[in-house]
N, C-alpha and C positions, 0 to 999 in steps of 0.2 A: 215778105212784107208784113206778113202776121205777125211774127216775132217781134221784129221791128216797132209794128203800134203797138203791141201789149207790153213792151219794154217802157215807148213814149209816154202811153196813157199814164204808165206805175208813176212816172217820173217827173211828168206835171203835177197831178192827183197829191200826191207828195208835198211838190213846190206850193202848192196851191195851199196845202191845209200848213205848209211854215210858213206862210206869208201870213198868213192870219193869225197865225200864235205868235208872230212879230209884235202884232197889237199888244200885247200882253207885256207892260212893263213890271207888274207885280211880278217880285220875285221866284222862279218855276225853276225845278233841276233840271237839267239837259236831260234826263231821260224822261221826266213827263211833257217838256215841252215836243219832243221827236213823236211819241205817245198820242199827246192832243191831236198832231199833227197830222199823225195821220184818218185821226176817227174824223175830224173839220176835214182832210181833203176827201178821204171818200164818201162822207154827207153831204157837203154841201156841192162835190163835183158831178154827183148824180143826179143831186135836185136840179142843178144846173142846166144837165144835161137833158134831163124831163122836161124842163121849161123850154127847154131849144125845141126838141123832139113835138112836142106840140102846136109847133111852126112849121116844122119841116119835116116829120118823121125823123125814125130814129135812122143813124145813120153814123158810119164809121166818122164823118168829119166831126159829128157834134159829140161823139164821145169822148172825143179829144178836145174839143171847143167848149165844153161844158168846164172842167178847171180849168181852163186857160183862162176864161172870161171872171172865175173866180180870183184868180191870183192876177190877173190885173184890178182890177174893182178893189182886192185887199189892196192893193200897192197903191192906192190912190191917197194915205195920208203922207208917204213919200214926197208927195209932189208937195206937199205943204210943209215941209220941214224937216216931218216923220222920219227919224233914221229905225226902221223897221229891222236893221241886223242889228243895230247895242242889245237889244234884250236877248240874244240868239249869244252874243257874246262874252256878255256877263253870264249866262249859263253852264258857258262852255270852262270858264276863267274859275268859276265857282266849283266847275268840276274835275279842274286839274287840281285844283286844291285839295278836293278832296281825294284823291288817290296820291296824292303827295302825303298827306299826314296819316289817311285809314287806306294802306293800302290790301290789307288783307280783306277789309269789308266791302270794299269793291272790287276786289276778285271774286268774292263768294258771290257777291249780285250778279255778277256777269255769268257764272259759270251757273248760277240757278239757274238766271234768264236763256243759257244758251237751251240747258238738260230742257225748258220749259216748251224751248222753241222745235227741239226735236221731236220732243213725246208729242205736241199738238201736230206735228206735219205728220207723224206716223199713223196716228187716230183718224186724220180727215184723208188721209192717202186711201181710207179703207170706205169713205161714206158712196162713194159711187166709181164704178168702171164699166168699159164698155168689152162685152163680151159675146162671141155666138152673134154680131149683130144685135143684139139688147142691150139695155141698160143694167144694171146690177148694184147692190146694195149690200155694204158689211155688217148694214147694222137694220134688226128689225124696224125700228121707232123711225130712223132716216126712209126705210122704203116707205112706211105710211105717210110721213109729211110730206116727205122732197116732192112727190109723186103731183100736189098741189102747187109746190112752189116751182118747178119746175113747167107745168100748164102755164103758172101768169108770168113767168120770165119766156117762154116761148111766144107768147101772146103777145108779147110788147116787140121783140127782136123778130118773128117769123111774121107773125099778123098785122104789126104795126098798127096796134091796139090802141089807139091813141085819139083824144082823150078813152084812157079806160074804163069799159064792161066789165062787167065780173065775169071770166072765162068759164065757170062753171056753171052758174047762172045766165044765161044768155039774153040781154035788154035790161040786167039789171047794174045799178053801178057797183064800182069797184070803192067798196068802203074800208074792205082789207089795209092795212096799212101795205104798202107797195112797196117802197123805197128800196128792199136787199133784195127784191125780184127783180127791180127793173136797173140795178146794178149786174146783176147774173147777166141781163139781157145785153146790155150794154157791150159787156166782153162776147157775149155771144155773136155780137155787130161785128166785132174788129178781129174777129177769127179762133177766140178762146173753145174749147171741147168742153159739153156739156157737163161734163163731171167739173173740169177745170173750174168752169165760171161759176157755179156751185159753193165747191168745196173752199179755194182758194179766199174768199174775202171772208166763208165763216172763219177761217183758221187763221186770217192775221187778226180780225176781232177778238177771235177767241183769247186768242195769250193778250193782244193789246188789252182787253178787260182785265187780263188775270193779273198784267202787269201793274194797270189803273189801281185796282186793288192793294197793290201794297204799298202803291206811294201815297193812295188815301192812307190806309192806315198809318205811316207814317208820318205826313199829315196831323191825324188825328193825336199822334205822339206813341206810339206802339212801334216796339224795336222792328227790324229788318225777320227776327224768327216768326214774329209773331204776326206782322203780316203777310209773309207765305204760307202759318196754318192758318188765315184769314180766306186765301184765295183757296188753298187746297178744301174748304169745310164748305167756298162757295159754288166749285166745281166738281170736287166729287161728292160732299154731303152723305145722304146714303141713310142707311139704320142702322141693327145690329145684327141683321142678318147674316154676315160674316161668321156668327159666332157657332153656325152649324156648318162652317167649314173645317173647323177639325173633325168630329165624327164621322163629316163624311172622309175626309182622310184617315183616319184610323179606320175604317172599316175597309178601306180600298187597301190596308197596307194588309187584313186578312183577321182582324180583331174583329170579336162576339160585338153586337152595341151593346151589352150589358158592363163588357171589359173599355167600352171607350167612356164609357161614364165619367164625369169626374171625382163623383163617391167611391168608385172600383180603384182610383189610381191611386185617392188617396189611401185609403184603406188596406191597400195591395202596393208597398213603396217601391217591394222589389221588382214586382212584375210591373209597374207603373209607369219605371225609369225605360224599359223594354217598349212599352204603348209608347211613352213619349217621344221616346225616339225615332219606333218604326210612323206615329203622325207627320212629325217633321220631316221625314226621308221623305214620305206619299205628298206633301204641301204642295208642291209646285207644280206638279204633275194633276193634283185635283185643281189647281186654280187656271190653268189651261182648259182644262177639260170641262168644268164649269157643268157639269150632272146636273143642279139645279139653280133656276134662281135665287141669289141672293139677296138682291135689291128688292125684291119681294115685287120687282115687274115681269111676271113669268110669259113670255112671248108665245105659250103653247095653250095659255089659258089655264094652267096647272097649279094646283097650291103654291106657294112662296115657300120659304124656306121657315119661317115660323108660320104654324097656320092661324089665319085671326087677325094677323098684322101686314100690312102694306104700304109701304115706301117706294118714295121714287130717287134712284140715285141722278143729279141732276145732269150728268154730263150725257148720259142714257136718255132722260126723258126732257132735259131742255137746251140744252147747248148744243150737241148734236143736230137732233132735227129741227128744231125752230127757229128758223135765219130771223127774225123780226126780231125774236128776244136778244138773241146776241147785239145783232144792231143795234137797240133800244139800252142793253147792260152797259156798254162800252161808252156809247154819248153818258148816259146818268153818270158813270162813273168820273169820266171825264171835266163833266158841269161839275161835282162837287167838287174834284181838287183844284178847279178853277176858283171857284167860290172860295174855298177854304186858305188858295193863295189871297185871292184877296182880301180877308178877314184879318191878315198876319199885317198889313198894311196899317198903318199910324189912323188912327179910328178920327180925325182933325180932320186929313186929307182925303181931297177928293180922286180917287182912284178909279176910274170905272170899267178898266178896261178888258179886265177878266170878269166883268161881271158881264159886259157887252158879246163879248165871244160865248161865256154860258147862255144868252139868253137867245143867241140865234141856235144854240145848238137845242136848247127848250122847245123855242118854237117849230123844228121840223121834226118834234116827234110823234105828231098827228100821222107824219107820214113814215114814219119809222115803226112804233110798238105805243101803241095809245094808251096801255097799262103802267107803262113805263112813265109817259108824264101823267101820268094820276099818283102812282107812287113817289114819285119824284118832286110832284109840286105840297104834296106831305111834309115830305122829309124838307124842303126848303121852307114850309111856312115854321117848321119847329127849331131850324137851326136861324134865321131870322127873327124869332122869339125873343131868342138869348143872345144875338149878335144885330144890334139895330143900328144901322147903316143908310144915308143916301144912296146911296149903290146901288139896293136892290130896287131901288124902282127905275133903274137904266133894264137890269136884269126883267123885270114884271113888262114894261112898255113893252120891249123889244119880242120877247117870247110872244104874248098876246097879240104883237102885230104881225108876225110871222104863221103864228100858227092858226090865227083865227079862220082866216077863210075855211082851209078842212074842218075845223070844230064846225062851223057853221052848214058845213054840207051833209058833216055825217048826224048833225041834230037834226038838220032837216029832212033829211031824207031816209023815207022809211024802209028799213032791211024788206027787200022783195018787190019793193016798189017798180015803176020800172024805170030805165034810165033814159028823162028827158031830154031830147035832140043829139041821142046817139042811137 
C-alpha cells in the first residue's frame, strides 16, 4: 500500500500544480508549462498539506488531501466558463510544430534533458543510504546539513511538531524556513525511506531549476547552447582550481614538478610532447582519485589547491546540502519565466494570469528560502522598471497577501525568544 500512495501522492501533486498552470493563458512551451507544474504542485500541495496538518496532525490522509484540495480550488474557474485544458493545448500544438519544422533542435533538447536527468539521479542516489543500521552520507557538506534537515522533517512526521518549535532549540519558534522539510516529512507519513524522502524532491528540483534556467534564458533571447552554459556556470560554477589538476597528473604519471612546468614543456618541445602525453594518460585516474581539493572547499581542513584562494563549487556547497535553496531556486526561476511570458503579451491588454500564479508562488517564500524573496523582489522591481505593466500589481497584492503573515511573525519574533503557546 506504500507504493501505491507514493505513486498517488506523485500523481495528484502533479495534477494539481497543471491545473494551476491551466490558469496561464499567456503563451508558455509545453516544457515550462510541465516545469511550472510541477514546482506549483509540490509548493503549494505541501503548504496545503501544513494547513491540514494543523488541524488534524499530520497524517497519510492529508498528504494526499493537501493537492487534492489544491487542484480542486485551481478547477474552480472551470465552473465559470474557464476551459483550463486550451492553454495546456495550445502548448502542446505549438510543440508539434515545433518538432515538425526544427526537428534536430529538439532531439538535442531531449537528449540533454534526458543526459541532465540521469547525471542528477546518479549524484542524489549518493547523498544518503542506510548502512550497518546507520544513516550514511556520499558527500561531506550533505552529512553536515542533512543532519539539521533531517531533525525538523523527523519532528514534523515522528513528533507531530505542529504548530512548529524549533527542534534544536526547544520552546523556541520555528522561524527556519520549513516547507522542503516538512515535504521530506510528508513522504515519510505515507511510507517513503529516509534517504528516499530526502533525496528524491532535492533531485527533481534540482534538474527542474536547471531546466527553468534554460527556458529563462531563452526567454531572455539566448540560443538553446548558451542557456545550458547558463545552467551548467549555475550549478557547477567553481574556480580555477582545476588548473592544478594537470601537475598533479603529470607527477602521478612519474615526472619531476620541475618537468610538469609549463616553462619546462615549452622550452623542452621534445620531451614536452612525452609530459603531455603521459598527463593526459594519468587525467582520469587523478580526477577519480581527487588527492586534493579543487574547489578550494577542502573537507579535511587542508590547504585548497591554490593557497590564498577559496571558492565554493556550488553543486558542493549549495545544491547538494541546502534543500531550502533548491526549493527557493526553482519557484524564483519559475516566477520569472512566468513574468517574462507575460511581458511577450500586447502591453494594451489586460493579462494577468501569469502574473497571479507568480505572485502566489512569491508569496510562500517566507516559507520556502527568505533570501530567495529578498533576491527575487530585487530582480522584479528592476525588470518592472523597464516593463511597466497593470499586471504587476495582481503580482504585488497577491505575493503580499500570501506571504505577509510569516513576514509578520518572523519581524516579530525575536530569534531565541521563546515560543508563545506552544
Amino acid at each position: 500500500m506504500t507504493a501505491l500512495e507514493l505513486v498517488v501522492a506523485a500523481a495528484v501533486t502533479l495534477a494539481a500544480g497543471a491545473v494551476l498552470v491551466g490558469w496561464v493563458t499567456a503563451p508558455l512551451t509545453l516544457a515550462e508549462r510541465v516545469l511550472i507544474a510541477v514546482v506549483a504542485g509540490m509548493l503549494f500541495g505541501s503548504a496545503t498539506t501544513y494547513g491540514l496538518s494543523l488541524l488534524t496532525g499530520l497524517h497519510d490522509w492529508n498528504v494526499l488531501g493537501g493537492p487534492v484540495i489544491v487542484g480542486v480550488a485551481a478547477s474552480v474557474p472551470a465552473v465559470f466558463g474557464r476551459n483550463l485544458l486550451r492553454p495546456w493545448l495550445d502548448s502542446a500544438r505549438a510543440a508539434r510544430s515545433f518538432w515538425a519544422e526544427r526537428p534536430r533542435t529538439a532531439w538535442l533538447a531531449v537528449g540533454l534533458g534526458a543526459a541532465a536527468a540521469a547525471i542528477v539521479t546518479l549524484i542524489f542516489a549518493r547523498t544518503l543510504s542506510i548502512g550497518g543500521g546507520a544513516l550514511q552520507s556520499g558527500y561531506a557538506t550533505v552529512w553536515a546539513d542533512w543532519s539539521q534537515h533531517l531533525t525538523t522533517a523527523s519532528s514534523f512526521a515522528l513528533a507531530q511538531n505542529l504548530p512548529p518549535t524549533n527542534p534544536l532549540f526547544s520552546g523556541t519558534p520555528l522561524l527556519y524556513p520549513f516547507l522542503a522539510d516538512f515535504e521530506s516529512a510528508s513522504l515519510i507519513a505515507i511510507g517513503a525511506s529516509v534517504p528516499a524522502a530526502l533525496a528524491v524532491p532535492s533531485a527533481v528540483l534540482v534538474f527542474v531549476g536547471a531546466a527553468l534556467v534554460v527556458r529563462l534564458a531563452r526567454r531572455l533571447g539566448i540560443g538553446l547552447g548558451g542557456g545550458v552554459a547558463a545552467a551548467l556556470i549555475v550549478f557547477l560554477g567553481g574556480g580555477i582550481g582545476f588548473v592544478t589538476l594537470f601537475p598533479d597528473a603529470c607527477a602521478a604519471h612519474g615526472f619531476t614538478g620541475a618537468q610538469c612546468s609549463f616553462s619546462y614543456i615549452l622550452s623542452h618541445p621534445v620531451q614536452g610532447l612525452g609530459i603531455v602525453g603521459g598527463t593526459l594518460h594519468e587525467l582520469p585516474a587523478t580526477v577519480m582519485a581527487q588527492p586534493r581539493a579543487y574547489d578550494g572547499l577542502p573537507s579535511d581542513g587542508a590547504t585548497g589547491s591554490i593557497a590564498g584562494l577559496q571558492w565554493y563549487t556550488p553543486l558542493l556547497a549549495w545544491w547538494l546540502p541546502q534543500r531550502t535553496i533548491v526549493y527557493g531556486f526553482a519557484a524564483a526561476v519559475a516566477v520569472l519565466v512566468l513574468v517574462y511570458a507575460g511581458l511577450r503579451s500586447e502591453a494594451r491588454s489586460w493579462s494577468p494570469s501569469p502574473f497571479v500564479l507568480a505572485g502566489l508562488l512569491l508569496g510562500l517564500l517566507p516559507i520556502v528560502h527568505i533570501q530567495t524573496l529578498i533576491a527575487l523582489a530585487i530582480i522584479l522591481v528592476v525588470v518592472a522598471a523597464f516593463n511597466r505593466r497593470r499586471e504587476w500589481g495582481a503580482l504585488l497584492v497577491i505575493g503580499l497577501v500570501v506571504a505577509l503573515p510569516r513576514l509578520v511573525q518572523v519581524a516579530m519574533t525575536g530569534h531565541g525568544s521563546a515560543a508563545a503557546g506552544n
